[in-house]
N, C-alpha and C positions, 0 to 999 in steps of 0.2 A: 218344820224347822226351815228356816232362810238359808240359800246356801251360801258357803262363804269364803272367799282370798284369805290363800295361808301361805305365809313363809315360812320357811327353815333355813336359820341360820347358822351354821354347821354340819349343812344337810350330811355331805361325808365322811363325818368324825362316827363313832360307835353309837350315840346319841342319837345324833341326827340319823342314823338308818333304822335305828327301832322307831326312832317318830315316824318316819316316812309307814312301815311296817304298819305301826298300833292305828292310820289313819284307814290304812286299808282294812283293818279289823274291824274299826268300829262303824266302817260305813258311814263316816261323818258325809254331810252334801257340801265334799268341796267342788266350789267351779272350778277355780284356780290353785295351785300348787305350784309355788315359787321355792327354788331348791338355790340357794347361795353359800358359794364357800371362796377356798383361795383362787386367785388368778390360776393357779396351777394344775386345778380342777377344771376349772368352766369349761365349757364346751364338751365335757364326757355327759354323759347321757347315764340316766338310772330308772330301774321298773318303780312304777309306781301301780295304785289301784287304777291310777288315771290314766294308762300305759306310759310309755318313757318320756323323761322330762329330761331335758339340757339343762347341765347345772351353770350358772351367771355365777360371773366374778362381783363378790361382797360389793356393795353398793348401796348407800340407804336411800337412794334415789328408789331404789326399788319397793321400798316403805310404804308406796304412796299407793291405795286404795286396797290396802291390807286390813282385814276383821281382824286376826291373827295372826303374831309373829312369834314363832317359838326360837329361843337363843340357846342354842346348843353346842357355845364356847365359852372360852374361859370369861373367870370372872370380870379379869379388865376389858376383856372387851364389851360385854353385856354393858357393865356401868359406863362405857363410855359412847353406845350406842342406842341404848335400849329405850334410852329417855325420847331420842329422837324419833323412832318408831310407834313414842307413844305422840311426839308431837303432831307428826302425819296420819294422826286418827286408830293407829293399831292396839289393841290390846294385847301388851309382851305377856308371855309364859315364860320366867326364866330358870333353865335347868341349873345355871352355875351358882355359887356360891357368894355372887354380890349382893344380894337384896334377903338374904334368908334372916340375916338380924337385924335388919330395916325396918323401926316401926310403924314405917310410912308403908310396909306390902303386906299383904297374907300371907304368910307361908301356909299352902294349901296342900292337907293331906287326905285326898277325895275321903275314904274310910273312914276321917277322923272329925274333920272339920269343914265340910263340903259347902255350909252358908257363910264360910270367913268369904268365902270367893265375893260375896256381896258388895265388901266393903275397900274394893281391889281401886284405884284412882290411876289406872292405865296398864299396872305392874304387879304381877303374880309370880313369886316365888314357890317353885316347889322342890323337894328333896329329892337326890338322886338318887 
């Protein structure tokens, strides 16, 4: 498997810490691990599999040479960023509830539905 640039966006909310958590579990080959949240965060630091990472304040500048972008805020913000992330090439993962009745996403339930992921056009909704 190719290794691969992940953001989290949310990194500090309840979400964003089981993400961070489930990457170290599953031994995914990330290079990079990009941890974004409020100005009010950044610059605190969190364990990762990849040892500690400096959380950056939100930014979709940071978007850019991302395989993976997990969104683990609320729905307006997803919808109002999430598109962009896909325009600088990342494939979104989105936790919140804007794209779940979208029939332009998959709602992907590994368990249930694991080849919708196929037919994903940048944006992948999953349930929380």
């Amino acid at each position: 498997m190719n290794t691969m640039n992940i953001t989290i966006v949310g990194a500090t909310g309840a979400v964003g810490l089981e993400l961070i958590k489930l990457l170290g579990y599953r031994d995914l080959p990330v290079t990079n691990l990009t941890l974004l949240a409020s100005k009010r965060s950044a610059g605190k630091a969190l364990d990762t599999s990849l040892g500690q990472i400096k959380i950056k304040a939100f930014d979709v500048a940071h978007f850019k040479d991302q395989d993976i972008v997990f969104f683990a805020t609320s729905g307006d913000h997803a919808k109002q960023f999430a598109p962009q992330a896909v325009e600088a090439g990342a494939v979104v993962i989105d936790n919140s509830s804007a794209f779940r009745l979208d029939d332009n996403v998959p709602l992907i339930v590994p368990e249930v539905n694991p080849e919708a992921i196929n037919a994903h056009k940048g944006i992948i909704a999953n349930p929380n």
